[in-house]
Structures are given as C-alpha cells and as structure tokens.
N, C-alpha and C positions, 0 to 999 in steps of 0.2 A: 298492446304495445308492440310495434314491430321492430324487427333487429336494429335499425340505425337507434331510435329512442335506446335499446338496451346496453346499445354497442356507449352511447353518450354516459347513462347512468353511469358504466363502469370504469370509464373514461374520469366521470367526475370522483367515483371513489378513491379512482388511483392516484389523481392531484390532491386529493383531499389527506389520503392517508401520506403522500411525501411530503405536505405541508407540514402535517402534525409531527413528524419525526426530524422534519428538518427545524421545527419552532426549540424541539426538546434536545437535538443533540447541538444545535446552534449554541443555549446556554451552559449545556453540559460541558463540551468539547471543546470549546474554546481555547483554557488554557494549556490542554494536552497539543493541541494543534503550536498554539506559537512555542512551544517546549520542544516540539519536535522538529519546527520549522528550526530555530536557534541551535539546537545541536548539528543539522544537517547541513546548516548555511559555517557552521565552525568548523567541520567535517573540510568541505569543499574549498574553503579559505586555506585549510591546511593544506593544498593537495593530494586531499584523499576523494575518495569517489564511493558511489551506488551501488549495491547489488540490490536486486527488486524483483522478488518473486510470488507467485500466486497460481492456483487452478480454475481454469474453465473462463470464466465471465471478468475474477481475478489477476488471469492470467493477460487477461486483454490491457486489463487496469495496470498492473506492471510494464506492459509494453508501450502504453501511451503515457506515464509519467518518466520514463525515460528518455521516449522520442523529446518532452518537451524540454526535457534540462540539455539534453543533446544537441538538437535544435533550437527551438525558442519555445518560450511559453507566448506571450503577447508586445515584448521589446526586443528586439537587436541588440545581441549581448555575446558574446567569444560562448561558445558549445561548456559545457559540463562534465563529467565522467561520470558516467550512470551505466547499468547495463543490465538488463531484464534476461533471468535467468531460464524464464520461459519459450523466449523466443525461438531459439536452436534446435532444430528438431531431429539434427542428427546427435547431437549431445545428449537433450533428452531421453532417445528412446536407444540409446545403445547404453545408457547408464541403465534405464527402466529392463532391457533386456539383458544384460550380460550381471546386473546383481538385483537391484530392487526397483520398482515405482519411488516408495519411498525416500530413496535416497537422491532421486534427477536432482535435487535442489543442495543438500547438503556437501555430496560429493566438487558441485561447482562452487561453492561456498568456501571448502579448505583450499580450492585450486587456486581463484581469483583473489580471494580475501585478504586482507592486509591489516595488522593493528591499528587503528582509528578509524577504516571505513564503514561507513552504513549499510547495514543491513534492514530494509524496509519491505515487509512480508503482508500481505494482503490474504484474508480469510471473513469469510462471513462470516464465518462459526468459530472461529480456535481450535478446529476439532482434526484438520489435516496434519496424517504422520510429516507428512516431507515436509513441511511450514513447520513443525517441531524440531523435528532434525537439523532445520538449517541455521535457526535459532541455536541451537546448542552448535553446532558449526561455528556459525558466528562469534561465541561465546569465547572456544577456543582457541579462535584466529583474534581475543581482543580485541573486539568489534563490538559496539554499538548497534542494538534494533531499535527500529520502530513498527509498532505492528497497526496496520491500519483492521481492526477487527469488529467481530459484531454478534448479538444474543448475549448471554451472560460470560462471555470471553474463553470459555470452553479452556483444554487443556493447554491451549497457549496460552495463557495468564498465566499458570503455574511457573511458564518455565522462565519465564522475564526476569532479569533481574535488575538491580535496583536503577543501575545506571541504563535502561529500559525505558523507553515512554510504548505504553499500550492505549490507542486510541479505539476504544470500545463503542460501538455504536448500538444505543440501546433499542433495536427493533426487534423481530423476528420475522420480517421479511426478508426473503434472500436480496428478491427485486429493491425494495425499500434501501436495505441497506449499503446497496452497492451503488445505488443510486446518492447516499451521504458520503461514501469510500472517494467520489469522483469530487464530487464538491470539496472535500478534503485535500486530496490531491491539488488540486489549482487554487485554495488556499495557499496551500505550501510555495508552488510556484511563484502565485503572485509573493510572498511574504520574501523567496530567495531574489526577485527580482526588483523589488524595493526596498531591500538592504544592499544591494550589488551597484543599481541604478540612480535609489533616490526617486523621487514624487517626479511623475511627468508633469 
C-alpha cells in the first residue's frame, strides 16, 4: 500500500468516526442546543450581550461565534453584542503575567459582565482552571453559562449551576469533538437568526 492509499484509509476513518459521533450527539444534544439557543436569543432580546471564551483550538471557536453574531451568520440582520474573551492579547497576557494564566478569563468576566449576560465557555474536556473560574465569575456577576463541552464533562460540570445549560459532547477525541462544538455553534446561529428573521 503506498502513502496516497494510507493517506485515503485514514481520511475515511476520520469521516467515519465524525459521522458516528455526529449520529450520537445529534440525538443526544439536541434539546440542550435549542435550551441554550432560547436563553441566549432571550438574553439578546433583553439588551444583554456575550462573553465567549476558550483555549487553543477553542479559543478559535470563541472568536468565530462571535464574529458571526457581530456580523452575520448567513442573513443581514443589525450586529449582536458578543465579545470573545480570547481575542486580546494585550489583555490576555498582561493578566497571565502580572497575576495568573488562570485567571485571563475570569478577571475579564467581573470587568465586562453584567446581570443577565451570557457567559458561553468552550472546553473539550471541563478540565480548564480559567474556564472554571470564569464560570464562577460569571456566577457572581448573575450571569448565565452555557458551556459547550466534551469527554465525561470534567470539573466544569460540577461547577454549573442549575440555571446552567452544559452541552457535553460525548467523544474522547479532541478533533472529533470540536469538530461537533462548531456544528453546535451555527446551530445556535441559525436557531438566533430564525427567531429574529423568520423562515426565508
């Protein structure tokens, strides 16, 4: 077998195994998704807005669910207030250096945050201090999360509370998983922008 045939197998394993997790969290997930579309889209009605943070791959996925409520998702629609807490990297690393890594998220969390805005946190694992902390951040600014997560929900489940939607995706691939986090994502979109819009 030469590289292109190996390069293809592994090609088809990796469609294979996102189909399989996209069949299981599709029926899973479902009613956490419009739970969480429905508080955010009541959130945004109210004139409250977004904070949206995550690490690494996460961090990306925070940055483009914000560009789209900011901008558009797929209809011409008046912008959103969202804001990805990732993006700033002068805020980031002067928080990370002058007190903790852990805290880049949280500390921006009591700054921006306001009673009734969302706090929508992105982790593969639940296993990230600063996704905790900003979670409890949020908690004491009277905010609402939603966590878009994944594996057995790690120590971010714990700290959720009831008025909480945790969308857990049941994989154990990082890839896999954040590959359903994105699909998730533009869920939500489309669901804010056919309760705002209406059926084209």
């Amino acid at each position: 077998m030469d590289n292109n045939d190996t390069f293809i197998a592994r090609i088809n394993d990796s469609f294979r195994a996102h189909d399989e997790l996209l069949q299981i969290s599709r029926t899973l997930l479902a009613p956490d998704i419009a739970s969480a579309a429905s508080k955010i889209i009541d959130a945004l009605l109210s004139d409250k807005k977004m904070l949206i943070c995550g690490n690494g791959g996460s961090a990306a996925d925070a940055q483009h669910f914000s560009s789209e409520l900011l901008n558009r998702f797929e209809k011409e629609r008046p912008g959103l207030p969202a804001i990805s807490l990732a993006t700033d990297a002068s805020t980031v690393t002067s928080i990370a250096n002058d007190y903790n890594f852990d805290d880049i998220f949280g500390k921006q969390v009591r700054a921006l945050g306001s009673p009734g805005d969302i706090l929508l946190c992105i982790s593969t694992s639940g296993n990230s201090t600063n996704i905790i902390r900003a979670v409890e951040a949020a908690h004491e600014r009277d905010m609402a999360c939603v966590a878009l997560n994944g594996r057995e929900g790690g120590d971010l489940t714990s700290c959720m509370s009831q008025n909480d939607i945790n969308i857990c995706v049941p994989g154990q691939s990082t890839a896999r998983i954040q590959e359903m986090h994105i699909i998730i994502i533009h869920c939500i979109c489309d669901l804010i922008d056919f309760h705002l819009l209406g059926q084209s």
